[in-house]
MARBA-3410 file (N, C-alpha, C, O; in Angstrom, 1 decimal):
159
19.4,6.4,-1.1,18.2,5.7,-0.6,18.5,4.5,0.3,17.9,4.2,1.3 ~ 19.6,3.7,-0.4,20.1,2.3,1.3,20.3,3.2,2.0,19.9,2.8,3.1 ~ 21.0,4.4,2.1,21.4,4.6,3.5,20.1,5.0,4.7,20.4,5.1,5.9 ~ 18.7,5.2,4.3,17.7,5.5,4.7,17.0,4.4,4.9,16.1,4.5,5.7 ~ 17.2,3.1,4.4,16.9,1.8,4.8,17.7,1.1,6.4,17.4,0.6,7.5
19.1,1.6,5.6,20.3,0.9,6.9,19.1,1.8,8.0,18.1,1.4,8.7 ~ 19.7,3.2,7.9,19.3,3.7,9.0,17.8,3.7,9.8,17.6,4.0,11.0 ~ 17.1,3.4,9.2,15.7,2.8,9.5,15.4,1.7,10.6,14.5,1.5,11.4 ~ 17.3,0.7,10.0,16.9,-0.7,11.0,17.8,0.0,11.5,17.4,0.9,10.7 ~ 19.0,0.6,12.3,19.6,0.8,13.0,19.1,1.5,14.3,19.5,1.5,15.5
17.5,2.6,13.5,17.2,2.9,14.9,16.0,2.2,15.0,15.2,2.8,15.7 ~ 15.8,1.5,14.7,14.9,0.3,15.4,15.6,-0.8,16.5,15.4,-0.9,17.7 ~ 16.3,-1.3,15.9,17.2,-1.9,16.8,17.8,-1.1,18.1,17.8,-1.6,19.3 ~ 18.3,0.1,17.7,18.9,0.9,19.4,17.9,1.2,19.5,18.2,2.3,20.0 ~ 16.6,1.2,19.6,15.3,1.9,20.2,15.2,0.5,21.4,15.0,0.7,22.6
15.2,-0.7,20.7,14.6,-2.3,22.0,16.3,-2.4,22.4,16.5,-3.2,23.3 ~ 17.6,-1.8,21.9,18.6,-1.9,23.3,18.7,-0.9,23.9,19.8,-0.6,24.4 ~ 17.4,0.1,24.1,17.3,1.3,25.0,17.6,0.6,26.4,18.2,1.3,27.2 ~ 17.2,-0.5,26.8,17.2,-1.1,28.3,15.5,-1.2,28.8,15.2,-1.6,29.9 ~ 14.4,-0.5,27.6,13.2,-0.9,27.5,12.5,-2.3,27.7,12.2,-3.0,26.9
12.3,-2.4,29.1,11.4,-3.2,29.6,10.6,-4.2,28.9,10.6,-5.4,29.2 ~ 9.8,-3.6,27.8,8.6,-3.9,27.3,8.6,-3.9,26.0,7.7,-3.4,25.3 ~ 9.7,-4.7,25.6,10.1,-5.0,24.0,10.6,-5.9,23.8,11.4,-6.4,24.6 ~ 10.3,-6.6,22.5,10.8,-7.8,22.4,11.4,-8.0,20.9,10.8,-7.6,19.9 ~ 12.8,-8.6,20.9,13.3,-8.6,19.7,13.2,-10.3,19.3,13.6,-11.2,19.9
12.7,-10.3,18.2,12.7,-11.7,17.0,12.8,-11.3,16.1,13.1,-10.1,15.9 ~ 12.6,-12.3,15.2,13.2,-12.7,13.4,11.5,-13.5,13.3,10.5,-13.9,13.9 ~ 12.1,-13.2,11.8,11.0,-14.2,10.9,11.1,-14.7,9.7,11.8,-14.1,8.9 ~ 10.6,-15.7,9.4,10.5,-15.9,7.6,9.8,-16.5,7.0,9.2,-16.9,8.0 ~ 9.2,-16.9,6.1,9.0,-17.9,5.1,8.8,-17.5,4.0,9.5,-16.6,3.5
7.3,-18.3,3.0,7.3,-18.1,1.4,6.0,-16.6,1.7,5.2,-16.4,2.6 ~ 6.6,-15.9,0.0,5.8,-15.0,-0.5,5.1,-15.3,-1.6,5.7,-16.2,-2.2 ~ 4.2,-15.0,-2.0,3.7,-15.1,-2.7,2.7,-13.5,-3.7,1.6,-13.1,-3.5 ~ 3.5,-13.3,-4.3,3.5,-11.8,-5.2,2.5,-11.8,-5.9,2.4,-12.7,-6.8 ~ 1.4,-10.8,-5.9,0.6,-11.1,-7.4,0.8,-9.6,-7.8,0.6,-8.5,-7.2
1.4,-9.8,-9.4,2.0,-8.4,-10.1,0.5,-8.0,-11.0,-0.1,-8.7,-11.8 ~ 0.1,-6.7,-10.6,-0.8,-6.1,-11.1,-0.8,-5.5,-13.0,-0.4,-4.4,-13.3 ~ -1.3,-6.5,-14.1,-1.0,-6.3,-15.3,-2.0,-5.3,-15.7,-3.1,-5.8,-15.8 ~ -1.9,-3.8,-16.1,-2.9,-3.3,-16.5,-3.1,-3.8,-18.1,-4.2,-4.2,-18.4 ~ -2.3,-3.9,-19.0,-2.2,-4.8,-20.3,-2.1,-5.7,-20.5,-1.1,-6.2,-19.8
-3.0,-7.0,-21.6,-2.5,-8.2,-21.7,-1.5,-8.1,-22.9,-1.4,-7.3,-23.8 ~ -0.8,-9.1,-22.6,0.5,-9.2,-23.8,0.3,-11.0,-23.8,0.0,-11.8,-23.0 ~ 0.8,-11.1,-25.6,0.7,-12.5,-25.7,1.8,-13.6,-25.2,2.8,-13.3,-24.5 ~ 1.7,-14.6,-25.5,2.7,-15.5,-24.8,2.4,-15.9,-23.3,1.5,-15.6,-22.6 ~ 3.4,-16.4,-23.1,3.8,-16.6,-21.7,3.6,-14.8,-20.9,4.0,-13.8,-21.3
2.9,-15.0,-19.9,2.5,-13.8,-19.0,2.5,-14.6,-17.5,1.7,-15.6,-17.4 ~ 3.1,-14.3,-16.7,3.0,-14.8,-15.2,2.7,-13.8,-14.3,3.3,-12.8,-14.0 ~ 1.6,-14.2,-14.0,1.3,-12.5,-13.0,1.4,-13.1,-11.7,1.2,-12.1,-11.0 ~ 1.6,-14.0,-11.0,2.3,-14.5,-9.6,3.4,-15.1,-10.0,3.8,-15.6,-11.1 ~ 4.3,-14.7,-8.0,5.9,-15.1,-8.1,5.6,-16.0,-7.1,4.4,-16.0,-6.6
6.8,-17.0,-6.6,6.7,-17.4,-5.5,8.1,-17.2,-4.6,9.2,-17.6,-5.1 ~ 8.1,-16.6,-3.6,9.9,-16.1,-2.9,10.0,-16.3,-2.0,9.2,-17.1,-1.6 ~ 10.8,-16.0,-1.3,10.9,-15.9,0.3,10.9,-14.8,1.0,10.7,-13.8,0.4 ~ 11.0,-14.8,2.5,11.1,-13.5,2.7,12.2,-14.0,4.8,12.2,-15.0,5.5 ~ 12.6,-13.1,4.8,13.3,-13.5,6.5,13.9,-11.6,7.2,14.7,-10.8,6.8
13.4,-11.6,8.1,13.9,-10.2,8.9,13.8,-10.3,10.4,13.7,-11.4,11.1 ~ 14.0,-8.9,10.9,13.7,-8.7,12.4,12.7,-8.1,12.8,12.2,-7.5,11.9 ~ 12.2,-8.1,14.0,11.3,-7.4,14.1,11.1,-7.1,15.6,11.5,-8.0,16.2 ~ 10.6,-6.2,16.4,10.9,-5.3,17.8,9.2,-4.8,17.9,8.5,-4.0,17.2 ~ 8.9,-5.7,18.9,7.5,-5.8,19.7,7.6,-4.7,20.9,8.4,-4.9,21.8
6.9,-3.7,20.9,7.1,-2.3,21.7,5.7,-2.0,22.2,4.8,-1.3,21.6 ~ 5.8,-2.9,23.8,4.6,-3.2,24.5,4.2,-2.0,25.1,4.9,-1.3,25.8 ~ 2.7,-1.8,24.6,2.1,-0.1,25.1,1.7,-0.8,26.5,2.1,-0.6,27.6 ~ 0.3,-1.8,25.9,-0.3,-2.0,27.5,-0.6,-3.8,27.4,0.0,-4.4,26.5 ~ -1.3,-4.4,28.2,-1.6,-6.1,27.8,-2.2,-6.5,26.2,-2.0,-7.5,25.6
-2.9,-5.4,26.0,-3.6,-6.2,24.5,-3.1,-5.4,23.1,-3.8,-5.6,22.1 ~ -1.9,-4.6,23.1,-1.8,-3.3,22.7,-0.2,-3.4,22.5,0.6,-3.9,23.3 ~ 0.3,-2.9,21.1,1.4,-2.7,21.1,2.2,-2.5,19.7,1.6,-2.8,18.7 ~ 3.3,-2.1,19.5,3.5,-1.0,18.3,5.1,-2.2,17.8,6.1,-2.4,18.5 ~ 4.5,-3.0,16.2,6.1,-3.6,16.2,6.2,-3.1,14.6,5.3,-3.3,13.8
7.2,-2.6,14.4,8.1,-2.6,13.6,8.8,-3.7,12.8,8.9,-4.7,13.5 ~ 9.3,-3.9,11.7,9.5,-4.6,10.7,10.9,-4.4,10.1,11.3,-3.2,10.1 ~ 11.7,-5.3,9.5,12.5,-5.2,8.1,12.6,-6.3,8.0,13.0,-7.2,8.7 ~ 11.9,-6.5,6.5,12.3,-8.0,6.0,12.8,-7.7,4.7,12.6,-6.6,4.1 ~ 13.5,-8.8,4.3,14.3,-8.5,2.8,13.2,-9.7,2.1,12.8,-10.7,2.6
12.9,-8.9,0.7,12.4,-10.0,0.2,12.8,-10.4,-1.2,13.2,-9.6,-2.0 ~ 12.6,-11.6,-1.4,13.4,-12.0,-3.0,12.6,-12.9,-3.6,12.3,-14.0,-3.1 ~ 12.0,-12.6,-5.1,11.2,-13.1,-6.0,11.9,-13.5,-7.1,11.6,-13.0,-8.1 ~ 13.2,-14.4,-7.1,13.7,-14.8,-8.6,14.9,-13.4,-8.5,15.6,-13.2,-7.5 ~ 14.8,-12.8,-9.6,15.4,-11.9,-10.0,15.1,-10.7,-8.9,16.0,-10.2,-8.3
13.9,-10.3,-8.7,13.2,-9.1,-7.7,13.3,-9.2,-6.4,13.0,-10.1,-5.7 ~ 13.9,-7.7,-5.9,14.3,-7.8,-4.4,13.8,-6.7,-3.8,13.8,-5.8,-4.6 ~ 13.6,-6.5,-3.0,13.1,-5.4,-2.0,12.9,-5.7,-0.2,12.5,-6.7,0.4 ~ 13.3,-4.4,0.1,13.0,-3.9,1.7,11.6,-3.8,2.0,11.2,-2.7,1.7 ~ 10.8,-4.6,2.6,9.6,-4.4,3.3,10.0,-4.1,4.9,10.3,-4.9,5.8
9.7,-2.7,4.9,9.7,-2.0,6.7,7.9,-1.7,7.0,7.4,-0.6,7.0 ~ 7.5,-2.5,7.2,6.2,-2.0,8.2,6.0,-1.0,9.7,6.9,-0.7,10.5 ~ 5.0,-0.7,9.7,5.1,-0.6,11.3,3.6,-0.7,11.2,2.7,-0.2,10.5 ~ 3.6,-1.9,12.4,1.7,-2.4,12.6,1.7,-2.1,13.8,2.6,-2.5,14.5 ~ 0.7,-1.4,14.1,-0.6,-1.4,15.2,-0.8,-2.7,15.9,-2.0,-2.9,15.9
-0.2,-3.8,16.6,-0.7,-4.9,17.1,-1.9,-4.7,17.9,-2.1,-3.7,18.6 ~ -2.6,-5.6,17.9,-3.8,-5.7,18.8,-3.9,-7.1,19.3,-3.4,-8.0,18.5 ~ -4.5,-7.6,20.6,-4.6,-8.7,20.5,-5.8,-9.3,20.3,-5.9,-9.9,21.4 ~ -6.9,-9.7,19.8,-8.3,-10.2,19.7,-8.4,-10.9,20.8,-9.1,-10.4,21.7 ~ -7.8,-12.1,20.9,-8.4,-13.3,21.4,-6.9,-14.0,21.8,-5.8,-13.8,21.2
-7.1,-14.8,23.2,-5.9,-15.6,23.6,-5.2,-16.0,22.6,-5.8,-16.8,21.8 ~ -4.1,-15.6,22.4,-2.8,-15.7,21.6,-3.2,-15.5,20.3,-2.5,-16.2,19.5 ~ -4.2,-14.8,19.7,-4.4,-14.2,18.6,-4.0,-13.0,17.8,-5.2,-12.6,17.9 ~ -3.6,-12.4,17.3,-3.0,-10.9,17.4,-3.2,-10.9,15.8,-2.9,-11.8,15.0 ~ -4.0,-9.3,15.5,-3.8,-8.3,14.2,-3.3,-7.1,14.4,-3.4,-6.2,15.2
-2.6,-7.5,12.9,-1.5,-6.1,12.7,-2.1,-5.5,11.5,-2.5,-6.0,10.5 ~ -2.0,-4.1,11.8,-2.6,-3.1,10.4,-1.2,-2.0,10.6,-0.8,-1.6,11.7 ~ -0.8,-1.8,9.7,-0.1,-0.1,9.4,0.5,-0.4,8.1,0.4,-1.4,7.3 ~ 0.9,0.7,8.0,1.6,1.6,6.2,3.1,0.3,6.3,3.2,-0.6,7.2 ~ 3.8,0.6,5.4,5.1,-0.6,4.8,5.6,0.5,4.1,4.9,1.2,3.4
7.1,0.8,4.4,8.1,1.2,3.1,9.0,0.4,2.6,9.9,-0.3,3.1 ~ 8.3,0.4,1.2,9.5,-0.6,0.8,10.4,0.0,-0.2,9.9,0.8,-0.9 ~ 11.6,-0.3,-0.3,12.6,0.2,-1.3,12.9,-1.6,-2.3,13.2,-2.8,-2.0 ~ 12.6,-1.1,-3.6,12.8,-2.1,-4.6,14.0,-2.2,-5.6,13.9,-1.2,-6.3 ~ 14.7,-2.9,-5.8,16.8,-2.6,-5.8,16.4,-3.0,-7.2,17.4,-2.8,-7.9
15.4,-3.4,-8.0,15.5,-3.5,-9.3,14.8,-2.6,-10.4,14.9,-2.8,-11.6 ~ 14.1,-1.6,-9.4,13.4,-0.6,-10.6,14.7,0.3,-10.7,15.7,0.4,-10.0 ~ 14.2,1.3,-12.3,15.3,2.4,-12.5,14.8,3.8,-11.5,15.6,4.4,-10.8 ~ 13.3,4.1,-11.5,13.2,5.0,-11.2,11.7,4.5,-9.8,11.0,3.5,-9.9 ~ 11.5,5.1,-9.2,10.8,5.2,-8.3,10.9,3.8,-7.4,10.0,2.9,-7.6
11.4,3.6,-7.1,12.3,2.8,-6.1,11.7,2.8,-4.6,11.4,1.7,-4.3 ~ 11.4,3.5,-3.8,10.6,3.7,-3.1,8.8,3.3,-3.4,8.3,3.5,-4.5 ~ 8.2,3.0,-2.7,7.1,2.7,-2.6,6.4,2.6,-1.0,7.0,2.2,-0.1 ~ 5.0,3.0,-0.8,4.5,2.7,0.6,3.2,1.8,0.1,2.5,2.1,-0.9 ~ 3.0,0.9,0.7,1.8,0.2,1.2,1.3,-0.2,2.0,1.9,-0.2,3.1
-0.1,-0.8,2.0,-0.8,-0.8,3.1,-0.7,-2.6,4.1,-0.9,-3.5,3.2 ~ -0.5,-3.1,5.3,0.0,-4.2,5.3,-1.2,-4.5,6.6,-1.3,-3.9,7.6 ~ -2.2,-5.9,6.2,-2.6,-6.4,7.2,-2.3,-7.5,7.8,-2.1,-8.3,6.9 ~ -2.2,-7.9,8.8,-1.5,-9.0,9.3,-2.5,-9.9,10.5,-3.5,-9.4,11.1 ~ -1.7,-11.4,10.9,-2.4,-12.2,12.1,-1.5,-12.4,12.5,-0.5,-11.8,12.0
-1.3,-13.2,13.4,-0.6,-14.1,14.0,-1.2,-14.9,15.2,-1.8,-14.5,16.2 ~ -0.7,-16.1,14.7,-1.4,-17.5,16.2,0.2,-17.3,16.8,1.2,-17.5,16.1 ~ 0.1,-16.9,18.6,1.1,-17.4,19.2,1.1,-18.9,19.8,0.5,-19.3,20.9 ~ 2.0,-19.8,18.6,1.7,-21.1,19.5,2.5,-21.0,20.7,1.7,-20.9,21.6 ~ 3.6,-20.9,21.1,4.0,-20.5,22.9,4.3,-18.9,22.9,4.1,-18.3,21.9
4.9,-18.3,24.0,5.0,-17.0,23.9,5.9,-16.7,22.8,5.5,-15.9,21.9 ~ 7.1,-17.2,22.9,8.3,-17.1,21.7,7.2,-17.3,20.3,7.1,-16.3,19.5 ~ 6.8,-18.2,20.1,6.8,-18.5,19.0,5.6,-18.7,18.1,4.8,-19.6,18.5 ~ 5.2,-17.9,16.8,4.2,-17.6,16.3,4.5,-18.5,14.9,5.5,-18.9,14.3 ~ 2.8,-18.3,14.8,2.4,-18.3,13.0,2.2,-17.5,12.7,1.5,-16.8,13.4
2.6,-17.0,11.1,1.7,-15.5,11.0,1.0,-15.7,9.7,1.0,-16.8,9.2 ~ 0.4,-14.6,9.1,-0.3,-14.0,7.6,-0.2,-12.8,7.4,-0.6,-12.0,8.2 ~ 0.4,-12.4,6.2,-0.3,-11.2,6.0,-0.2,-10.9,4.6,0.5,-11.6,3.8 ~ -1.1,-9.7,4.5,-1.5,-9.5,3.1,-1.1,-7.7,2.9,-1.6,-6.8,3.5 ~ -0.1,-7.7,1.6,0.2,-6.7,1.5,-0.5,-5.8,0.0,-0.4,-6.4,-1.0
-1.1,-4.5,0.1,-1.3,-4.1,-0.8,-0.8,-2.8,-1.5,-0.7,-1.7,-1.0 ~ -0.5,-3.1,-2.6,0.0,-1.7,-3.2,-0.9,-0.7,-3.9,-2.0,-1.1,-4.4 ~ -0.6,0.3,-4.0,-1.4,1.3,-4.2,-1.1,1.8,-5.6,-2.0,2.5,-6.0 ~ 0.0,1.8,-6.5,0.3,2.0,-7.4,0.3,0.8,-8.5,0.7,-0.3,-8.2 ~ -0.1,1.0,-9.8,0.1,-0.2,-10.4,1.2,-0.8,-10.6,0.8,-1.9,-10.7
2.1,-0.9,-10.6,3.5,-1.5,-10.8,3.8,-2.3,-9.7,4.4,-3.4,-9.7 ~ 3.1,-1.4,-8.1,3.4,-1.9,-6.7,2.5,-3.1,-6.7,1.2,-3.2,-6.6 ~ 3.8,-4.4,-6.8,2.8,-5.6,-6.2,2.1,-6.2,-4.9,2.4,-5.6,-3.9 ~ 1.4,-6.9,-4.8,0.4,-7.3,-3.7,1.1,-8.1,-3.6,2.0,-8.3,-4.5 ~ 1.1,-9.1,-1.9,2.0,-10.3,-1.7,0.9,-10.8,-0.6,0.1,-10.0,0.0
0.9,-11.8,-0.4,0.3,-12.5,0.6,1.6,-13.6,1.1,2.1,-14.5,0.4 ~ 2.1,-13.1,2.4,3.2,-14.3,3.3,2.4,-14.9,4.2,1.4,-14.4,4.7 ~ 3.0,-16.1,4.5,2.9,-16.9,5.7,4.6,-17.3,6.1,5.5,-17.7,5.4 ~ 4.4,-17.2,7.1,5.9,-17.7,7.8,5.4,-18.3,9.5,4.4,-18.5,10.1 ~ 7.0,-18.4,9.8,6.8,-18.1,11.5,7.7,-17.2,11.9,8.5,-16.6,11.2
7.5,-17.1,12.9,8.4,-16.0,13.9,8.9,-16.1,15.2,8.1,-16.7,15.9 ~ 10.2,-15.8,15.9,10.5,-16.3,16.9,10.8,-15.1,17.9,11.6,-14.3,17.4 ~ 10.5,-14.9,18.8,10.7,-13.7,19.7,12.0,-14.2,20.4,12.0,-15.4,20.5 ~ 13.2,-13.6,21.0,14.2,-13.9,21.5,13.9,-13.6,23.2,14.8,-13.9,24.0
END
């Protein structure tokens, strides 16, 4: 299953050094914020939010001016809990230097025993304060109970 992650970002990456015009490669990072879905209460101490980080790349693959398909891998880490978030959003642009992102997320999670894989659903913003360089949001949901929700904010830097 890593070798389906490696290979995931490797052909994302040779896809924006095709010599493609109309793509743009950056990074990104900041804090996560996890809320783990408890279908049972248990006594004691119970924490159902984490707080983590998160930092990846990511390859902007311009259709037309308001329009455009970017791709994702971010690593993310809650404490002990780690996983591959690969999106691929739909960018759109609303409004001068406003942009939402909607599409599916695979993520692979390096601490479960069994079902390790997961897909979710991922919406996103982003404010471009200059062309390089953004704020973003986004809010991820899982579809499984075990699969946690996260809401990030970071920035992002287009190279």
């Amino acid at each position: 299953m890593k070798n389906s992650v490696f290979l995931l970002v490797f052909f994302i990456f040779w896809l924006s050094s095709e010599g493609q015009t109309n793509s743009n490669l950056g990074i990104k990072g900041g804090l996560n914020f996890t809320f783990f879905k408890v279908s049972e209460s248990s006594f004691g101490f119970n924490q159902d939010a984490e707080v983590g980080y998160y930092g990846g790349l990511f390859v902007d693959f311009e259709i037309d001016e308001v329009l455009s398909i970017q791709p994702e891998v971010l690593y993310i880490g809650l404490k002990d809990f780690q996983f591959i978030n690969a999106p691929i959003y739909v960018k759109y642009e609303m409004a001068n230097n406003l942009d939402v992102m909607i599409g599916p997320s695979i993520n692979y999670f390096f601490d479960f025993f069994t079902n390790k894989l997961k897909i979710r659903a991922d919406l996103s913003t982003a404010y471009n304060i200059t062309s390089a360089f953004d704020v973003h949001l986004k809010y991820t949901i899982g579809f499984q109970e075990i699969t946690p929700n996260g809401l990030f904010m970071g920035l992002g830097y287009k190279f």
